[in-house]
MMTF fields as JSON, N, C-alpha, C and O atoms, coordinates in Angstrom:
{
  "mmtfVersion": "1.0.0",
  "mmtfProducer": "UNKNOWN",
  "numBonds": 331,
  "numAtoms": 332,
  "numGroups": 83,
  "numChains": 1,
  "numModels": 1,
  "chainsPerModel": [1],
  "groupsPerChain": [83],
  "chainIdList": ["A"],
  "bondAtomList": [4, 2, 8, 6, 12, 10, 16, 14, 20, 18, 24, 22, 28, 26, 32, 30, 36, 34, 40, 38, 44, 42, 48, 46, 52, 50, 56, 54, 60, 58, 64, 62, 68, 66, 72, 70, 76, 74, 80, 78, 84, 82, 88, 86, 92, 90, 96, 94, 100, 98, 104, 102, 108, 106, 112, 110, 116, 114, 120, 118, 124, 122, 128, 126, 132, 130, 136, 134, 140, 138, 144, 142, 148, 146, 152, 150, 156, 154, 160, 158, 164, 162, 168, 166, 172, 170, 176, 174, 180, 178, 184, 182, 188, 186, 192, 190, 196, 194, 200, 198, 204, 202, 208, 206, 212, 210, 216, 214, 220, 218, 224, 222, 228, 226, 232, 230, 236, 234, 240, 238, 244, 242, 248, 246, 252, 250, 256, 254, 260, 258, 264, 262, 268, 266, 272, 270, 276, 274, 280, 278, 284, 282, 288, 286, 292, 290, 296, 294, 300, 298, 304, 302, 308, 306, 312, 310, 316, 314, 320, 318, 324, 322, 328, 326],
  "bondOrderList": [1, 1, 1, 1, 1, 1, 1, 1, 1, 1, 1, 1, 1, 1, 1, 1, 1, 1, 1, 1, 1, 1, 1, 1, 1, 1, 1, 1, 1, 1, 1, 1, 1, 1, 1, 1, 1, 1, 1, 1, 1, 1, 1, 1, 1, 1, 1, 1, 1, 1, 1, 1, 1, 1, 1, 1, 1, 1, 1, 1, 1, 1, 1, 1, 1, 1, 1, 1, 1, 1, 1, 1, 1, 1, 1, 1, 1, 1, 1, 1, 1, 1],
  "groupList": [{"groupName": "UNK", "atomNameList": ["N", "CA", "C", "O"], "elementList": ["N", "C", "C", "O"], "formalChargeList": [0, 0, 0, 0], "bondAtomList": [1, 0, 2, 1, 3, 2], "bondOrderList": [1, 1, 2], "singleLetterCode": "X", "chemCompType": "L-PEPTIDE LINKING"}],
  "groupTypeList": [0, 0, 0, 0, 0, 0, 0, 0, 0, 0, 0, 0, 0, 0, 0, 0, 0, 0, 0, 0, 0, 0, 0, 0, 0, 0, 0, 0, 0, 0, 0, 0, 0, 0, 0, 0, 0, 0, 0, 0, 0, 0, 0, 0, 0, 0, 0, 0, 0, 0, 0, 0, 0, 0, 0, 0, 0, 0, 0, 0, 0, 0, 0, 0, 0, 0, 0, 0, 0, 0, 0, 0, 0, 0, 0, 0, 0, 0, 0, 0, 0, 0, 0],
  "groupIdList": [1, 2, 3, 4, 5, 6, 7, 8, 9, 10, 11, 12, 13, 14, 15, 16, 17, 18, 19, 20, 21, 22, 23, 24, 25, 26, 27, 28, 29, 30, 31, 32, 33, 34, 35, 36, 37, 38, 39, 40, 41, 42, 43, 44, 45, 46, 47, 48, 49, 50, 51, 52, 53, 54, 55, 56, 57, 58, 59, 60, 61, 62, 63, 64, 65, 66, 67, 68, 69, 70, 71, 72, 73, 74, 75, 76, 77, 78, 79, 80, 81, 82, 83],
  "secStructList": [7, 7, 7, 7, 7, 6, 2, 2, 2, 2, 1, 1, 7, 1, 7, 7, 2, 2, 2, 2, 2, 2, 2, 6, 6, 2, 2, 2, 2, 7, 4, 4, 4, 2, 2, 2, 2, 1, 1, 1, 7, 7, 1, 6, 6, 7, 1, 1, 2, 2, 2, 2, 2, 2, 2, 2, 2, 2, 6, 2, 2, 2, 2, 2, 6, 7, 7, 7, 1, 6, 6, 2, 2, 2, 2, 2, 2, 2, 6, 6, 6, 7, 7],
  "xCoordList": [0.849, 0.0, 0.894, 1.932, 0.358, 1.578, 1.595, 0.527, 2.606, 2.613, 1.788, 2.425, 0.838, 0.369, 0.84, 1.163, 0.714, 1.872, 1.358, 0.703, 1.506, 0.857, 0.172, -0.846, 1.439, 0.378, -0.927, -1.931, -0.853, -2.212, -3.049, -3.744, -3.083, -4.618, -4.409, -5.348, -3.607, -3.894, -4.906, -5.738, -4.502, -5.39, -6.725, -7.245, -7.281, -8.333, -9.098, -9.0, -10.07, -10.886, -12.165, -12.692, -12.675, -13.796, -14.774, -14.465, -15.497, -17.274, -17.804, -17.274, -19.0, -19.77, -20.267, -20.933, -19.699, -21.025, -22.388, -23.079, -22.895, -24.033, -25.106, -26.303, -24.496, -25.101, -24.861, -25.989, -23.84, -23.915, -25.21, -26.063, -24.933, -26.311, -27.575, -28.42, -27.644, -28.969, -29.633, -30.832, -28.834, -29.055, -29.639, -30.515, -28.963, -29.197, -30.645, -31.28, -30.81, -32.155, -33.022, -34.17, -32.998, -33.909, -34.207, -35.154, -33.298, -34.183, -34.415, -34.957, -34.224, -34.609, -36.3, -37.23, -36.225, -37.591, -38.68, -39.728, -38.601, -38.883, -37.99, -37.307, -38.303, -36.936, -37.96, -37.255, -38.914, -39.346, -38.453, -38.246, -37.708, -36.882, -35.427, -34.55, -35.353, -33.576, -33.235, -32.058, -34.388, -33.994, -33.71, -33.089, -34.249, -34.01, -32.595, -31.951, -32.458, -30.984, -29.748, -28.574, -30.356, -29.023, -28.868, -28.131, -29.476, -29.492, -28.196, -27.479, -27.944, -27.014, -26.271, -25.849, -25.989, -25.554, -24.703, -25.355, -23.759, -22.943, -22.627, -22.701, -22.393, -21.256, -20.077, -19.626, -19.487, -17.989, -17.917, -16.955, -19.166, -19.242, -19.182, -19.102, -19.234, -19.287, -17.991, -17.079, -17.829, -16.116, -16.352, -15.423, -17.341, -17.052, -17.746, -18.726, -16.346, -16.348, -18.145, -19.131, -18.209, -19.23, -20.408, -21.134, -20.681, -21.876, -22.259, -23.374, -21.117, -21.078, -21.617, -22.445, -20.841, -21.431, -23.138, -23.926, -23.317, -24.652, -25.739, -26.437, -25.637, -26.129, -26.425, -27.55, -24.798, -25.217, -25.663, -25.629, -26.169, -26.934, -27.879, -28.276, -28.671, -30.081, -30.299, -31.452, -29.418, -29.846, -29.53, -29.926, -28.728, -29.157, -30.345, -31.017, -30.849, -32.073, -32.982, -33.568, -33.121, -34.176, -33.906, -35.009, -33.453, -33.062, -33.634, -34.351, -33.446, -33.671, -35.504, -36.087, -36.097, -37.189, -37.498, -38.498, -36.573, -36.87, -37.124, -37.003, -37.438, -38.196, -36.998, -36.515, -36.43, -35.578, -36.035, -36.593, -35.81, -35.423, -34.47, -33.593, -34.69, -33.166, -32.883, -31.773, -34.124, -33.668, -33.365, -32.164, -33.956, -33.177, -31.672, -30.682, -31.593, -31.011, -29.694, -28.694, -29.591, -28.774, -28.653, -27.592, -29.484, -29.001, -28.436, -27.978, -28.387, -27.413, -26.318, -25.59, -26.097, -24.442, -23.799, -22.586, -24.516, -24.21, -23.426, -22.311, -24.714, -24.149, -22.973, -22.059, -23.317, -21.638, -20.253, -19.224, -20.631, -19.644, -18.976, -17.786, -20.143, -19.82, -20.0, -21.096, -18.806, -18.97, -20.576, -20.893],
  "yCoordList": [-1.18, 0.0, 1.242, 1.312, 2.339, 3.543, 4.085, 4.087, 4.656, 5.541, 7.22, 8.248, 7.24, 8.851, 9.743, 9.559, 11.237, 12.127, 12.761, 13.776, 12.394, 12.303, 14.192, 14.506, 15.264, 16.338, 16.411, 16.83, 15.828, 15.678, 15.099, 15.975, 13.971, 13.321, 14.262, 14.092, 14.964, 15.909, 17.393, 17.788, 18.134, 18.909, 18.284, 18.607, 17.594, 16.645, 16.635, 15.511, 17.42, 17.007, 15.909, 16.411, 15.11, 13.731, 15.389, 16.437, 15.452, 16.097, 15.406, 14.867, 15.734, 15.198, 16.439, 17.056, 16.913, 17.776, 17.79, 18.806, 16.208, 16.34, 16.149, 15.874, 16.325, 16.852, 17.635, 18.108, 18.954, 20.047, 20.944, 21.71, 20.46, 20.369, 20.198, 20.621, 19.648, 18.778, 19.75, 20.021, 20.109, 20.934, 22.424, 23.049, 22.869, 23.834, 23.697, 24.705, 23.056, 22.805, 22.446, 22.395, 22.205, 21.877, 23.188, 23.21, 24.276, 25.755, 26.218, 27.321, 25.821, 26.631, 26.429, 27.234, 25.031, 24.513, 24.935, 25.263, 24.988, 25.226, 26.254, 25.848, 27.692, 28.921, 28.536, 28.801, 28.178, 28.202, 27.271, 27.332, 26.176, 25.568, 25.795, 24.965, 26.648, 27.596, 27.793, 27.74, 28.073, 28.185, 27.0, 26.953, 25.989, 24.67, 23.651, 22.748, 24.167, 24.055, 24.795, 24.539, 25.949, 26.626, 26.393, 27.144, 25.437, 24.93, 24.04, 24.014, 23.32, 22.285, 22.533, 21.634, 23.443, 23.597, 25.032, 25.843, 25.478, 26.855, 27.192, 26.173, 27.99, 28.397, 27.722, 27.244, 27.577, 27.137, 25.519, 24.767, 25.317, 23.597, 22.905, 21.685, 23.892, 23.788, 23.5, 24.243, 22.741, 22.373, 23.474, 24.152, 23.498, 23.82, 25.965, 26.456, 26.524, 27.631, 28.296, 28.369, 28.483, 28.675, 28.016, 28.852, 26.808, 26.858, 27.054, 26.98, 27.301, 28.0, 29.242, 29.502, 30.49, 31.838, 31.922, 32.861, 30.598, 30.376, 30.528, 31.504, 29.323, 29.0, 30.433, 30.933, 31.33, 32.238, 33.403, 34.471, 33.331, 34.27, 34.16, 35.008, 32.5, 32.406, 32.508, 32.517, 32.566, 32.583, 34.269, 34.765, 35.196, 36.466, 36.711, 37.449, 36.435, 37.275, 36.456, 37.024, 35.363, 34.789, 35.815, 36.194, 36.0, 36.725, 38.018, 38.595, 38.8, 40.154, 40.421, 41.416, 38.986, 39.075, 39.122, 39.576, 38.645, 38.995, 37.159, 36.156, 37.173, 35.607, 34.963, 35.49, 34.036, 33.415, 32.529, 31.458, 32.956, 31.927, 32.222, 33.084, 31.509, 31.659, 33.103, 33.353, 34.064, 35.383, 35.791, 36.054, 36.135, 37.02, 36.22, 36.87, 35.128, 34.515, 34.711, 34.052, 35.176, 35.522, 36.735, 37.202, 37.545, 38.869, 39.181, 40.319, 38.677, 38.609, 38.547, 39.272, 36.935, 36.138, 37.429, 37.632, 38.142, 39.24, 40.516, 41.038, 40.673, 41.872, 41.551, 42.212, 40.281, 40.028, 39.89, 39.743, 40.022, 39.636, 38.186, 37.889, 37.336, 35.885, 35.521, 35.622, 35.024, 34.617, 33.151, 32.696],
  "zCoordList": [0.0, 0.0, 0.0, 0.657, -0.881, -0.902, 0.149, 0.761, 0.688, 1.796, 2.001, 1.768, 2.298, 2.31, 3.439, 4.613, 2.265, 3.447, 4.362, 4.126, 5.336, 6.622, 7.024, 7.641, 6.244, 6.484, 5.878, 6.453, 4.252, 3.414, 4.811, 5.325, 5.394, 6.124, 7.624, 8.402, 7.99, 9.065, 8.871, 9.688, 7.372, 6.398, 6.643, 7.712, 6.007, 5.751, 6.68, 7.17, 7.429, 8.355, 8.071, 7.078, 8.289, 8.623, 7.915, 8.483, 7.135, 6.821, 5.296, 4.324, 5.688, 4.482, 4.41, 5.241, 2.816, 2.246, 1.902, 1.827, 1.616, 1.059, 2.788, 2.711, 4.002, 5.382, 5.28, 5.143, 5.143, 5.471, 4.555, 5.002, 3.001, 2.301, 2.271, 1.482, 3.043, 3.591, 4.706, 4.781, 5.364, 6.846, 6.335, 6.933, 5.088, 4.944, 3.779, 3.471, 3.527, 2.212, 3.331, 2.891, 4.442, 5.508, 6.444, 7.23, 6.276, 6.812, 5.648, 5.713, 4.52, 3.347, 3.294, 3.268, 3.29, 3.558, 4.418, 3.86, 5.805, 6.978, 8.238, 9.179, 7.831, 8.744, 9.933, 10.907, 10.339, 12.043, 12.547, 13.759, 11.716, 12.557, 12.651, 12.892, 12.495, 12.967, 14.307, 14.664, 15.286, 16.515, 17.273, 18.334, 16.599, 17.498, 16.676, 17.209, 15.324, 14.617, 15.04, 14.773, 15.889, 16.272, 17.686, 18.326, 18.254, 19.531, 19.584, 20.584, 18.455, 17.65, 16.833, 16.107, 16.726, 15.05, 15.067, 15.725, 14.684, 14.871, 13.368, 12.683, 12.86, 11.543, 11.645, 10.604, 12.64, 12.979, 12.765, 12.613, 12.809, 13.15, 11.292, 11.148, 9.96, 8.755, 8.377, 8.739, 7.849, 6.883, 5.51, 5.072, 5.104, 3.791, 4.322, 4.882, 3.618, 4.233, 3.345, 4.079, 2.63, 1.57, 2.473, 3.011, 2.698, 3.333, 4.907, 5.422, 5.457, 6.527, 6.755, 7.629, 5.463, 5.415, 5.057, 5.174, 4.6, 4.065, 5.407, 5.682, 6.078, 7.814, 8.161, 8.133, 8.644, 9.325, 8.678, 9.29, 7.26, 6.341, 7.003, 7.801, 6.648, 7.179, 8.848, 9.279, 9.559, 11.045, 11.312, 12.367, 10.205, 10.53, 9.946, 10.668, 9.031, 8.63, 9.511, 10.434, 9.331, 10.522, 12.181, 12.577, 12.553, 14.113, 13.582, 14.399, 12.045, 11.794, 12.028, 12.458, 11.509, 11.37, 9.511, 8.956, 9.02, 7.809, 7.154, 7.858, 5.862, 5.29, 4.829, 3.827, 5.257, 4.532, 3.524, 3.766, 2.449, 1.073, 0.131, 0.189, -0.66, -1.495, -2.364, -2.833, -2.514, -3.021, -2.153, -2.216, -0.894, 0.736, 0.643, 0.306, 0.884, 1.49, -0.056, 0.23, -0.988, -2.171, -2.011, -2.426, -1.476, -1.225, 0.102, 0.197, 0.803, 1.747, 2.067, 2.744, 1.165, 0.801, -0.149, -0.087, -0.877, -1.599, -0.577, -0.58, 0.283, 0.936, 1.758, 2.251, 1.738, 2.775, 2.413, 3.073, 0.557, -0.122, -0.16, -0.051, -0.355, -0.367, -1.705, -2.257, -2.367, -4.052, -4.205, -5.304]
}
């Protein structure tokens, strides 16, 4: 078996994107359940930096009082300057 270089699998943290995906198509779905997702759930706790800024898009406008879906929730990642 080849030898792998041991900084490559230290880099490498254990996540699945298609959960971090999932988590987020599930307040897209339903924003009344953000408060009991952020009971569990942080920005920090995301591997993938992009859907991280995503999370705490929708848990600011949800806290603002404003509708999260995917146009708010695109104008946001916008205002925050998230590609």
């Amino acid at each position: 078996m080849p030898e792998m270089d041991e900084n490559l699998i230290k880099r490498i943290m254990p996540h699945d994107d298609e959960t971090e995906r999932s988590l987020l198509g599930a307040i897209l779905m339903d924003q009344e359940e953000i408060p009991v997702v952020c009971e569990y759930v942080k920005s920090q706790d995301f591997y993938n930096k992009q859907y991280a800024a995503a999370f705490e898009a929708c848990t600011t406008l949800y806290n603002n009082g404003q509708s999260v879906d995917p146009v708010t929730l695109h104008g946001k990642l916008s205002e925050m300057d998230v590609p």
